[in-house]
DRENROBA-871320 format. One line per 5 residues: for each residue x, y, z of C-alpha. Coordinates in steps of 0.02 Angstrom, whole numbers. Last residue first. Example, Ala and Ser with C-alpha at 12.3 -4.5 7.8 and 13.67 -1.06 7.14 Angstrom:
BEGIN
684:-53:357  615:-225:390 .
***
This chain:
BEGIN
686:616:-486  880:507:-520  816:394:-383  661:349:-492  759:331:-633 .
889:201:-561  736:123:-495  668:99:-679  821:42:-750  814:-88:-619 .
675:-143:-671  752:-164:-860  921:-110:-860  923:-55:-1042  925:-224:-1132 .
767:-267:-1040  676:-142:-1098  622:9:-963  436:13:-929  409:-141:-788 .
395:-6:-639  301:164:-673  391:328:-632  345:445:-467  377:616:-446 .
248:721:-435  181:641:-268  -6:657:-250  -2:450:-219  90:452:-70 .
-60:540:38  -64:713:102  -215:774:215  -231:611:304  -404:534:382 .
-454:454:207  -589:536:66  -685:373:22  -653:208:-36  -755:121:66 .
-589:77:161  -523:244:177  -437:344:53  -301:461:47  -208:321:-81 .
-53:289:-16  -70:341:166  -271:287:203  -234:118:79  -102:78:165 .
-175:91:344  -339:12:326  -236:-128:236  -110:-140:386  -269:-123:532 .
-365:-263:431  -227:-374:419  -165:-358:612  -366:-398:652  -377:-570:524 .
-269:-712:640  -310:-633:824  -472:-599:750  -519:-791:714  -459:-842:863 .
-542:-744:977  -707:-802:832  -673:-997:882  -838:-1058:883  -853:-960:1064 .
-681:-943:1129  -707:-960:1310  -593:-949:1450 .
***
């Protein structure tokens, strides 16, 4: 079997990759790779409810304060 300069090997490694970041960015975002309109209608990011990580101090929970919003939506 052949493996010319190693390429089977090479897309065995970099293939699964490609397919997961094709995938997150097409059901987060609604884009594709170019960064243009993606193959799903609805995507993650047109959620209304959403709060930004890293926000709450410290003293107040801190990330977790954040969760404990985010479940609270």
């Amino acid at each position: 079997q052949s493996n010319a300069a190693g390429l089977w090997t090479q897309l065995q490694r970099d293939l699964p990759t490609a397919f997961a970041r094709a995938f997150d960015m097409a059901t987060i975002h609604g884009k594709n790779m170019a960064g243009s309109t993606g193959p799903f209608q609805d995507d993650l990011a047109m959620t209304s409810k959403s709060v930004a990580l890293g926000t709450t101090a410290q003293n107040m929970g801190g990330i977790w304060g954040d969760f404990v919003e985010g479940l609270d939506q």
